[in-house]
C-alpha positions as CSV (number, residue, x, y, z in Angstrom):
1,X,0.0,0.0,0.0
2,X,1.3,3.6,-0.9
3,X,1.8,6.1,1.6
4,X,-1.2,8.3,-0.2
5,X,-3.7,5.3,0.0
6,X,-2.7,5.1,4.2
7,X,-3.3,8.8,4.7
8,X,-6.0,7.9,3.0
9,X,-7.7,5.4,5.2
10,X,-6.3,7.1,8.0
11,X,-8.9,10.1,6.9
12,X,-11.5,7.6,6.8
13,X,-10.9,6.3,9.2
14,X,-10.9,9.6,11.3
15,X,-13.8,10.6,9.6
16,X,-15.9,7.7,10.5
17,X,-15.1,8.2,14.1
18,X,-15.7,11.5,14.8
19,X,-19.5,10.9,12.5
20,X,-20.4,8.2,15.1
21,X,-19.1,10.1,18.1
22,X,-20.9,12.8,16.7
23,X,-24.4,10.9,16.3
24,X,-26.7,9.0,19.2
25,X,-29.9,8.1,19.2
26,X,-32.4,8.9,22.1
27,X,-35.4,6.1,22.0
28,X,-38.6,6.2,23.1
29,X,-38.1,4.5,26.4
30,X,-35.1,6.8,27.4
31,X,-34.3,10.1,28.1
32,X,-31.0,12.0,27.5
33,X,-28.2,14.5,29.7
34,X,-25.5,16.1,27.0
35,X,-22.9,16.2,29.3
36,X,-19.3,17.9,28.7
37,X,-16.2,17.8,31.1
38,X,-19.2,16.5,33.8
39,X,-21.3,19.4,33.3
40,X,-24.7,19.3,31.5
41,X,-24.9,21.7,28.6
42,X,-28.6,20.0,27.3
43,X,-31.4,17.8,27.8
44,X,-32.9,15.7,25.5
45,X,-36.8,14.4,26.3
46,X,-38.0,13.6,22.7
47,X,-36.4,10.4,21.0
48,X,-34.8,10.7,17.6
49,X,-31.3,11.3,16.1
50,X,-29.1,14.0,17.6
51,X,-25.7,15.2,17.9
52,X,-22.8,16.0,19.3
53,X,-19.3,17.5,19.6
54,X,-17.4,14.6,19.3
55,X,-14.6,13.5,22.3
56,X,-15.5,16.2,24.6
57,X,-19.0,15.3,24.9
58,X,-20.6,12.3,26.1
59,X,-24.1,11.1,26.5
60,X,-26.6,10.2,29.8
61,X,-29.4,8.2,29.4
62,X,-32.2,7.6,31.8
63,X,-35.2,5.9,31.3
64,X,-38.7,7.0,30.8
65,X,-40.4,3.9,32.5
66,X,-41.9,3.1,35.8
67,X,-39.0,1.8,37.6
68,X,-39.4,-0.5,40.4
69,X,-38.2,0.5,44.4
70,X,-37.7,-2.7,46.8
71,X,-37.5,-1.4,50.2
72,X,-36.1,-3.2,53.1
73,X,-38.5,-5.1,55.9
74,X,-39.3,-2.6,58.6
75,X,-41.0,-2.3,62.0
76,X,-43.6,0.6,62.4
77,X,-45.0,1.5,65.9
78,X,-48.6,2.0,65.3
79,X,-50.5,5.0,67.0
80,X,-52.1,2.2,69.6
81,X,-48.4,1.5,69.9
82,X,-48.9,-2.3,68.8
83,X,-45.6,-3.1,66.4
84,X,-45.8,-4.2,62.6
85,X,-43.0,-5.7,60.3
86,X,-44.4,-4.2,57.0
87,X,-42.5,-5.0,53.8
88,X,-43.8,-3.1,50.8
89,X,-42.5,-1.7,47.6
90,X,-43.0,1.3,45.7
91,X,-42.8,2.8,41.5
92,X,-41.7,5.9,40.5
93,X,-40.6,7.6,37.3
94,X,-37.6,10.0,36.1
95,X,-39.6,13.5,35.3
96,X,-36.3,15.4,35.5
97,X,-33.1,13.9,34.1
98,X,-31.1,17.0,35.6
99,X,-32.2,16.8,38.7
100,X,-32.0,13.1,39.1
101,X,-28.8,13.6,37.4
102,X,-27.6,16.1,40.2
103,X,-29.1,14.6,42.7
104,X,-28.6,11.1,42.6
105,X,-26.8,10.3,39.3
106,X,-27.7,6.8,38.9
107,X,-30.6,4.4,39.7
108,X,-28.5,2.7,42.3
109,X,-28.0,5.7,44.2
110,X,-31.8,6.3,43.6
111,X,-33.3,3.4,44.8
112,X,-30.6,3.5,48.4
113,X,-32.2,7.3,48.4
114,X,-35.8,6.7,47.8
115,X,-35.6,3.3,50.0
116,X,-35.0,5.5,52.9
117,X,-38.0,8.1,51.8
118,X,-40.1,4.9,51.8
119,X,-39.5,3.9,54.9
120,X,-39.8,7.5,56.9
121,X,-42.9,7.7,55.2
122,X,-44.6,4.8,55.5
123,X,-43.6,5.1,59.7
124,X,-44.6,9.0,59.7
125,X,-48.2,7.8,58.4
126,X,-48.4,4.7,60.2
127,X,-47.6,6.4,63.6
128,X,-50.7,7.9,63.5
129,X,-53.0,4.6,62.5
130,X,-54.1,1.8,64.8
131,X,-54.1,-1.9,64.2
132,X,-57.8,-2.1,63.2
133,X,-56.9,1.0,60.8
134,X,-54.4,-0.8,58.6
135,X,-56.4,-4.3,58.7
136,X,-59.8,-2.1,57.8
137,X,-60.7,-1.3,53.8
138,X,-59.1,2.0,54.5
139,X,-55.6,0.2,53.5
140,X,-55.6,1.8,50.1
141,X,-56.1,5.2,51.3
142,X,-53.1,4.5,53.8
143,X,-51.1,3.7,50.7
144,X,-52.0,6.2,48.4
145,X,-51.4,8.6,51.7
146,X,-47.7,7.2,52.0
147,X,-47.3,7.4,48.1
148,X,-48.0,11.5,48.4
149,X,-46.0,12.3,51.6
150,X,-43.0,10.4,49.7
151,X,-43.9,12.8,46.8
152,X,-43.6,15.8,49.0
153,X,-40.0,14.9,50.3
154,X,-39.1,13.8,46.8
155,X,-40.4,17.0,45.4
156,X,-38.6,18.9,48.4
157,X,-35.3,17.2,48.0
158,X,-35.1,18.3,44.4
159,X,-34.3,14.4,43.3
160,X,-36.4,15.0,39.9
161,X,-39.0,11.7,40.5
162,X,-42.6,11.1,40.7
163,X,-43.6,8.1,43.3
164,X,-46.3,6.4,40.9
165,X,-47.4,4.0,43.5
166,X,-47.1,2.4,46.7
167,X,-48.1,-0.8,48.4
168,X,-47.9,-3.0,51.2
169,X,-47.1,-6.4,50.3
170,X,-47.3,-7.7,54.0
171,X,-48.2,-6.5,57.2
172,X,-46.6,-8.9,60.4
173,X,-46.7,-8.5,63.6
174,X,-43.2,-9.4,64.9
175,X,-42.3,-12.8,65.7
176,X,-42.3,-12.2,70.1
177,X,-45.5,-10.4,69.9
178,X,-47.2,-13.2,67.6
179,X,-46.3,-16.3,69.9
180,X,-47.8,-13.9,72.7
181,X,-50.8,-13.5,70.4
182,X,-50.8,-17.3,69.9
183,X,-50.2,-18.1,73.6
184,X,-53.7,-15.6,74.6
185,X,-55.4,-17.0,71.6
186,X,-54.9,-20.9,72.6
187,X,-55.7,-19.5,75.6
188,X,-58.8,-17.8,74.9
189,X,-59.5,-20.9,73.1
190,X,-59.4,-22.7,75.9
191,X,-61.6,-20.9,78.0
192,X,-64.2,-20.6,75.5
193,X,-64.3,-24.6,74.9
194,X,-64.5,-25.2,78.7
195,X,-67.2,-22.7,79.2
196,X,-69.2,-24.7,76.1
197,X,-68.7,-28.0,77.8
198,X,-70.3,-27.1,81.3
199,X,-73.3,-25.3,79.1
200,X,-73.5,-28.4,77.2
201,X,-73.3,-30.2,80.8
202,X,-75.2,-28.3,82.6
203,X,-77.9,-28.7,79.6
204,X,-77.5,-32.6,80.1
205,X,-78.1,-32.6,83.3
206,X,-81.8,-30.9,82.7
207,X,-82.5,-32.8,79.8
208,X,-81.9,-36.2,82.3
209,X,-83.8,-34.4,85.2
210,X,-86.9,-33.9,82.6
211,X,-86.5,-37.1,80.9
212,X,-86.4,-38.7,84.6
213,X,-89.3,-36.9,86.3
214,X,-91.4,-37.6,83.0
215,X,-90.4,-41.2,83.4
216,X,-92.0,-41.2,87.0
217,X,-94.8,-39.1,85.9
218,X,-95.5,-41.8,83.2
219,X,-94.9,-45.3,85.1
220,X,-97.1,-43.5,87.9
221,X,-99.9,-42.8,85.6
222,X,-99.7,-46.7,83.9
223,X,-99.4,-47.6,87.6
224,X,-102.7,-46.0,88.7
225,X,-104.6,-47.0,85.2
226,X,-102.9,-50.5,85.9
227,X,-104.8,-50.5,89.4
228,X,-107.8,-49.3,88.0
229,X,-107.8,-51.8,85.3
230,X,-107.0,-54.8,88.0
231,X,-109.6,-53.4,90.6
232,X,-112.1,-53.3,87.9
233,X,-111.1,-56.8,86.9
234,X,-111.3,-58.2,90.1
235,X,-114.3,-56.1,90.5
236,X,-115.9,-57.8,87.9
237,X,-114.4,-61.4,88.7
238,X,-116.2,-60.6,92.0
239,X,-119.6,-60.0,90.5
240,X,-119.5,-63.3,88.3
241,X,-118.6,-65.1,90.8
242,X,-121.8,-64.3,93.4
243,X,-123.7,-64.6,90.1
244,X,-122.5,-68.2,89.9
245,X,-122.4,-68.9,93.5
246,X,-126.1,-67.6,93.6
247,X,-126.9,-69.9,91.3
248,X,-125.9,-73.0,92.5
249,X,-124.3,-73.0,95.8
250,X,-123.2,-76.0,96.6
251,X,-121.8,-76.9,93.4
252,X,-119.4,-73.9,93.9
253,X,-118.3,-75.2,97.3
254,X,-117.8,-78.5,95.8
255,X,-115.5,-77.4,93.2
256,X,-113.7,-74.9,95.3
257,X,-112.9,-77.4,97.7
258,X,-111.3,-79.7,94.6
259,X,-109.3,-76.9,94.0
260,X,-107.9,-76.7,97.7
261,X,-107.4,-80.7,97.6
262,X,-105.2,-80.0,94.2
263,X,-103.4,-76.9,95.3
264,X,-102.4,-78.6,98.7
265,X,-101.6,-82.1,97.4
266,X,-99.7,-80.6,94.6
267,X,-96.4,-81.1,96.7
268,X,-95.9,-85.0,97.9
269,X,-92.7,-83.4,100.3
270,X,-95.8,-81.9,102.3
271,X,-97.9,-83.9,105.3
272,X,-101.0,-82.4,106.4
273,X,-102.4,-83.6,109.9
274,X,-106.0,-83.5,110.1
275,X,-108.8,-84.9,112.0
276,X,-110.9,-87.6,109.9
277,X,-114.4,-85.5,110.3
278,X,-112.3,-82.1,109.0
279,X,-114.8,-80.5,107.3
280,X,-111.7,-80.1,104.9
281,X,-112.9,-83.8,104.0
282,X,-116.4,-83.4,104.4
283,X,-116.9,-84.5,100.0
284,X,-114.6,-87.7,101.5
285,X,-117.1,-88.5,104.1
286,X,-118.4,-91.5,102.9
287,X,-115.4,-93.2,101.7
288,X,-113.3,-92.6,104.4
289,X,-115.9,-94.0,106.8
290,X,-115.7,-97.1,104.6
């Protein structure tokens, strides 16, 4: 290669460089800081092709999308002064790449910053809730209340950011003050199944004091009908009877006495002693005088 065809591509070279230094492209998720020797000499908010004065200046970008904040577990004394480990997050978006630029020069920096903005926030606003406040349907208010007091020290520290939104992913109570909970709880628990199992005996006992006194109400009652029944019975056994002794009298004597001979001689282990004219014997009379 000649000398003239190396200068040359040396120019071409050169030239090809300082066009490419000299060009960027902002797109339409980003925004742009011109920055030279450190210092910002323009913003750029609208995407497209730009330029710039190649080697001494150098670009910034930043993006236009909601960017996400994780902030650290913390405990938050409540206005009832009961103790929650809330864990939430937060999204916010770059408005003013100069600012944030300024301020906190890189989304690292930014979310350590805004971190700390969540959680002075979210204990400033909790401080004045109670327990039943943040378990209540007033929860999104509480957030959107955190969200806007971030804002305002945002806005007040100049960091060039909009908090977009705010939210409580969890709200725990810490892990002393939960076995404590647990402990009353069991407790409570306890009480309340002790207390249902005298009701349910004391209710036993009256259902087996009723059931009892209606069991002696009712055998009383079959008792006296049962009287009744047998007095009438023998009542009427009665009244057949002196119908039929009326009738014939001495056949009734005759066969009551066969009933005493059958009744007593029934057992042969028994001796009966008695005179030969025992009017016990009197239907015997003849054959025993035989």
């Amino acid at each position: 290669m000649t000398p003239k065809q190396v200068f040359i591509a040396i120019v071409i070279f050169l030239g090809y460089m300082l066009v490419s230094d000299s060009i960027f492209v902002v797109n339409q998720q980003q925004q742009a800081l011109v920055l030279q020797f450190r210092d910002v000499v323009r913003t750029i908010h609208d995407p497209g092709l730009n330029f710039k004065i190649p080697f001494f200046q150098t670009i910034a970008y930043f993006d236009k999308r909601v960017l996400p904040l994780e902030a650290p577990e913390q405990e938050a004394i409540l206005a009832d002064q009961k103790r929650l480990v809330v864990d939430a997050f937060a999204r916010y978006r770059i408005t003013d790449p100069l600012k944030f630029f300024q301020r906190l020069n890189n989304e690292r920096v930014a979310n350590d910053q805004l971190g700390i903005l969540v959680n002075s926030s979210m204990r400033q606003i909790l401080g004045t809730l109670s327990m039943t406040d943040v378990l209540s349907e007033q929860r999104a208010k509480i957030m959107i209340a955190i969200r806007d007091e971030m804002n305002e020290k945002a806005k007040s520290a100049d960091y060039g950011v909009e908090i977009v939104d705010v939210r409580i992913r969890s709200a725990n109570l810490p892990n002393e003050t939960s076995q404590s909970i647990f402990a009353r709880m069991i407790s409570e628990r306890k009480r309340e199944a002790a207390e249902f199992r005298a009701k349910g005996q004391e209710l036993s006992q009256e259902i087996k004091a009723k059931a009892e006194r209606e069991k002696t109400v009712l055998l009383a009652e079959a008792q006296r009908k049962a009287e009744t029944k047998r007095g009438d019975g023998d009542q009427e056994a009665l009244r057949i009877v002196s119908q039929a002794t009326g009738k014939d009298a001495q056949f009734y004597n005759f066969y009551r006495s066969l009933q005493a001979y059958r009744e007593t001689m029934a057992n042969k282990d028994t001796s009966i002693i008695l005179s030969p004219d025992s009017d016990f014997f009197r239907y015997f009379g003849k054959v025993l005088t035989k």
